[in-house]
N, C-alpha and C positions, 0 to 999 in steps of 0.2 A: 504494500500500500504506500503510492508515496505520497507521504504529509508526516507533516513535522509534529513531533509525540513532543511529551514532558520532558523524554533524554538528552534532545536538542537543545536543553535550557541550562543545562549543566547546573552546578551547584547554586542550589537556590535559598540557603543557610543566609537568615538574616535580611533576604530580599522580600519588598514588595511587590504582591503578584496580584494583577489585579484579572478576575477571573469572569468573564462573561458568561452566565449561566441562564439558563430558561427556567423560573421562578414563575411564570406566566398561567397560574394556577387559579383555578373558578373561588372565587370570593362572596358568599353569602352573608350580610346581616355581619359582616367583620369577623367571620369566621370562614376557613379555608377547607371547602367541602371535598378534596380529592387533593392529598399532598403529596401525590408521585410525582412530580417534577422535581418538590423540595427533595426528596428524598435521594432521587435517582443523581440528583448533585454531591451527595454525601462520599463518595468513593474518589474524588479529585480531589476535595476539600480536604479529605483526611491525609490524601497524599502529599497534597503542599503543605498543610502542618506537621508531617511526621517529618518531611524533607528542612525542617525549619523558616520555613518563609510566613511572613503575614500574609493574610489574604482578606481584597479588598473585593467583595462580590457584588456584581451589578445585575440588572435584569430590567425587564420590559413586565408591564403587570395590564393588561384590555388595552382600550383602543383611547384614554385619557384627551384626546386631541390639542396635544402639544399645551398644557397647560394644569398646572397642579389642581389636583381632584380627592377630595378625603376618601371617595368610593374607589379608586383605584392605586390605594397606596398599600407601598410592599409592606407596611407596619405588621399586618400579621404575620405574613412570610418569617419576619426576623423575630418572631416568636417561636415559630415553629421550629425555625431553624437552628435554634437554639438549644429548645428541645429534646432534638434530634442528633446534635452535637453534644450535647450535654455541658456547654461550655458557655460565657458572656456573647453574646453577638452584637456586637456595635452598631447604631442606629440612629438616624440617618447619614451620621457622620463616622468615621475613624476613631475610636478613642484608646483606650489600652490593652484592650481587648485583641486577640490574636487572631479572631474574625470579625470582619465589618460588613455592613449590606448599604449600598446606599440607596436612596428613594427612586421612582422610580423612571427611568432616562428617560421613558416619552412624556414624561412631564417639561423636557423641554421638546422644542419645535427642530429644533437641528437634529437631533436621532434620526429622524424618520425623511428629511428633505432630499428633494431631489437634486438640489443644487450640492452640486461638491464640494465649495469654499465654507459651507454652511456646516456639511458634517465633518470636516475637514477640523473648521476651527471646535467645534464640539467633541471632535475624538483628540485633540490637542490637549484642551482642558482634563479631558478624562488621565491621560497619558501622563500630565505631571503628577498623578496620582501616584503611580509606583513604578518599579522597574523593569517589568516583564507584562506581557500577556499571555493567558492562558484561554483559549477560548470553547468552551466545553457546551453551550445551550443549541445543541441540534434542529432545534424546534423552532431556530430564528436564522438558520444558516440561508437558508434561500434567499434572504432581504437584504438587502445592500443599505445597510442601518452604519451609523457612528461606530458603535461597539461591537459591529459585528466585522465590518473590513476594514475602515478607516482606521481605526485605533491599531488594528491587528498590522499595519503595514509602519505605525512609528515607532514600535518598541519592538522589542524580541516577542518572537509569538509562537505558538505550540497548540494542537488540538489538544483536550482534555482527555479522559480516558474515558467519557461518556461517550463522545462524537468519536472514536476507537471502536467502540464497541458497536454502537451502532451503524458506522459505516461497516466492519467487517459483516455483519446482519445482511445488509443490504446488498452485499456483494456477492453475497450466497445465494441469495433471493435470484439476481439479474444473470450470476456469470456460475456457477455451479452448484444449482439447486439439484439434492439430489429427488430423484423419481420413484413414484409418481409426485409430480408436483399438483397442488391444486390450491386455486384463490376462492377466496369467498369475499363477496362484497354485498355492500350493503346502502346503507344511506338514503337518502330524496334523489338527487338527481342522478341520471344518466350520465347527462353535461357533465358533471364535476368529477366525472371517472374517464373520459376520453383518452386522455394522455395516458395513463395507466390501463388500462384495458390497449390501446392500441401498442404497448410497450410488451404486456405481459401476453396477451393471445400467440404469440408465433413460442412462447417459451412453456406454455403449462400443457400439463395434460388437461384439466377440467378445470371449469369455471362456473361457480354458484353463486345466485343471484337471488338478493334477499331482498327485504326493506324495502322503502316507498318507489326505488328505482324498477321492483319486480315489476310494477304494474305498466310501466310505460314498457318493458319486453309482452308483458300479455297484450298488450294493446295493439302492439307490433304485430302482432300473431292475430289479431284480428278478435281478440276474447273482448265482452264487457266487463268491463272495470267498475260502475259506478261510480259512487263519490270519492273511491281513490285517489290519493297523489297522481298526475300524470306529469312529465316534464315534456313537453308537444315539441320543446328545441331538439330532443334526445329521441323522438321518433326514429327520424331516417335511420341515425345511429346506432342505435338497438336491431332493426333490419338489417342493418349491415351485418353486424357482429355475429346475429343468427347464422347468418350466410358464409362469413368469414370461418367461425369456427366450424360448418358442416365442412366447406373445403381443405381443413387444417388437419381435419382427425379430432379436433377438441371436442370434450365431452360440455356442453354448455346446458347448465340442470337449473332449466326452472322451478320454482314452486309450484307441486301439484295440488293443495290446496291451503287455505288462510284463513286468517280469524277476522272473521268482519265486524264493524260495532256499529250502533245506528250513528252513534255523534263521537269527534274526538275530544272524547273525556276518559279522567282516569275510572269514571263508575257505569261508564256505556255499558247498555245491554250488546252483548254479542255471542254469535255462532260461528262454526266452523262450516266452510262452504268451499266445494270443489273453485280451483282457481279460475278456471275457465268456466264458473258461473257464479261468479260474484254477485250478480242482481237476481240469483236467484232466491236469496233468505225473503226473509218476511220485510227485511227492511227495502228489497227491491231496488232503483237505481239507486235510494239517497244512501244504503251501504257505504260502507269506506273499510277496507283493507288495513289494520292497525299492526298485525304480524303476521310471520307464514303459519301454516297450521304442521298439528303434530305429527302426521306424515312425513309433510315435508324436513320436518325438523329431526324427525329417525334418519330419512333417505341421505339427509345435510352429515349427520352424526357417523351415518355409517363410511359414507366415502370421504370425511376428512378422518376418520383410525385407521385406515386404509393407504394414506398419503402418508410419504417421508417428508415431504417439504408442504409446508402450509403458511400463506398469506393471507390473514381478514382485517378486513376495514371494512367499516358501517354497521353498524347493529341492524339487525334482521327485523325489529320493529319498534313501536315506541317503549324501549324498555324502561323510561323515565314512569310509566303507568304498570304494576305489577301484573294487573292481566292481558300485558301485552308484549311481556319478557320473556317468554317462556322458549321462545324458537334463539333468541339471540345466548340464553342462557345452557341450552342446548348445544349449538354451536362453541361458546366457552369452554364447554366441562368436558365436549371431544376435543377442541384443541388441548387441552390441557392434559389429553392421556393419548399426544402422537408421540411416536417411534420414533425420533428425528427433531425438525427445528418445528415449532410450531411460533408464528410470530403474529402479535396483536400489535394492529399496523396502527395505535397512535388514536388522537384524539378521542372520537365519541366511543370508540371500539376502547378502549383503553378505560374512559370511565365509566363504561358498561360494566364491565368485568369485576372494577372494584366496587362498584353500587351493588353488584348481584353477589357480591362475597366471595368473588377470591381474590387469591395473591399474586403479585407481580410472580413470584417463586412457581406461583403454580404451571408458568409456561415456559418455554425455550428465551422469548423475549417478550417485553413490550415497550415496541419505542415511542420514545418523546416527541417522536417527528411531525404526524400529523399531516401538515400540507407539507414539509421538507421532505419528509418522507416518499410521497406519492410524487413530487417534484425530480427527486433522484429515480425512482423508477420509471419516469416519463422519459430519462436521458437531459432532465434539464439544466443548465448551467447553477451552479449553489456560489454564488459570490463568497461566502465564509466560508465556502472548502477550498475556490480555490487559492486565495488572499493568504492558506496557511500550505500552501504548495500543494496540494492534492490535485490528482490530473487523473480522467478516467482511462 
């Protein structure tokens, strides 16, 4: 792999190391409802304090627009992280403490600017902060931010052991997954699976198709949907893929049937109704498709235990409503008992898994990446990979 590790940095005894981390974790009512970000930062942190260096952590925390917000401050973060370290965490400033966090960078308007002399001079400031960079928050690698290239090109710089781990992941995934390989996806849109579906089809054996995206493939096929999700952008493209995978040899597994509810609520009445007759329950067109049903959620179970190599991203329905978890949690509890790498690709898939009660431990991976993630398997350029030398 070439990109520059922790080694690259030599003796770090006594150095300021200031560490770009993905801290960008769902914030509720000032409590931190899902802390695998903080967490998954934990194994870098530890290394640059055992190597003796302070460490100055920074991070991005929602979409703040370039101005400080009490709803979008890492204050809780440097609770957690505290916590978790078991040690003082310095807030919002540096003070004696051996780790510091500081507030959070899209609190100013330069992090995030298109202009160059803008992040330019914002990753400056940041820079006379310490004497190295480390840049470890995988989850922001795709964005051409301050703290993620700018800063990375004035000081010494080195990936973390997060973005380590998670690039080798990825690279198994795209250049030597072992077989059968099979993806599972999930999500609303078709659209927002393009790039990754046209990346991954010519390399899987079989492709499973879950969540609100399933219905624009049935629709494809000519089935009533009712009040279903449809993505009408993602038609043509769902057609294709059909097509694409009968001439490929890929196994592409619809849902054969779903759980319909009359309205999206967590307390809708619903049934279980063949896919390709969704308006047939009692609730008729105004139906809506909320998850796959238990069939399909055997058929899903069976052929990812069956697979050495597994990809899922998107939950298979609305598993934020208990009786609509049930196909996505399914899906979980087989990747969690493959033979091989099983990998939870990140965001909603990611905090599926922990809402429904397992553990990051329970699977081969789960990364931080999200849209970084699905961004690298599209083949797409990551400006914070390659700013730290990494070349595909």
């Amino acid at each position: 792999m070439s990109l520059r590790t922790l080694e690259s940095l030599g003796d770090l005894s006594g150095k300021t190391v200031l560490l770009r981390a993905d801290l960008n974790v769902p914030v509720s009512k000032g409590e931190i409802t899902d802390d695998g970000r903080v967490r998954a930062s934990l194994p870098t942190i530890r290394s640059l304090l055992d190597a003796g260096a302070r460490v100055v952590a920074m991070s991005h925390l929602g979409r703040p627009d370039g101005a400080p917000d009490p709803a979008f401050s890492l204050a809780p973060v440097a609770v957690r992280l505290a916590e978790l370290l078991g040690e003082e965490v310095a807030f919002p400033e540096p003070g004696d403490a051996r780790v510091s966090l500081l507030e959070n960078l899209r609190f100013d308007p330069r992090e995030t600017s298109k202009d160059d002399s803008e992040r330019g001079a914002f990753a400056a400031e940041l820079a006379a902060r310490g004497d190295v960079v480390v840049s470890d928050g995988f989850g922001a690698v795709h964005r051409k931010h301050a703290s993620v290239y700018d800063l990375e090109k004035l000081l010494p710089s080195a990936a973390g052991l997060l973005i380590v781990a998670e690039l080798d992941v990825l690279e198994r995934l795209t250049e030597r997954p072992e077989k059968p390989y099979t993806v599972v996806l999930g999500g609303a849109k078709v659209s927002d699976k393009l790039g990754v579906i046209d990346a991954l089809l010519p390399r899987v054996d079989r492709l499973l198709i879950g969540g609100g995206m399933m219905f624009t493939f049935l629709k494809a096929q000519g089935h009533p949907i009712g009040a279903s999700l449809l993505d009408a952008d993602g038609l043509d493209a769902a057609t294709g893929y059909l097509r694409e995978a009968a001439e490929r040899g890929v196994e592409l597994v619809l849902p054969t049937d779903a759980v319909v509810a009359e309205r999206f609520a967590a307390d809708a009445s619903s049934t279980v109704a063949p896919a390709d007759a969704i308006e047939s329950t009692e609730f008729g067109a105004a139906g809506l498709g909320l998850d796959i049903g238990p069939e399909t959620a055997a058929r899903f179970a069976e052929l990812i235990a069956s697979s050495r190599t597994v990809f899922w991203n998107g939950p298979m329905g609305v598993f934020e409503f208990p009786a609509f978890a049930e196909g996505t949690r399914a899906v979980a509890q087989a990747l969690s008992e493959v033979d091989g790498l099983g990998v939870v690709g990140g965001g909603d898939s990611a905090a599926a898994v922990r809402q429904l009660g397992f553990s990051d431990d329970d699977f081969g991976h789960v990364s931080t990446g999200g849209g970084a993630s699905l961004e690298f398997l599209e083949g797409s350029t990551l400006p914070g990979l390659e700013v730290l030398g990494w070349q595909r």
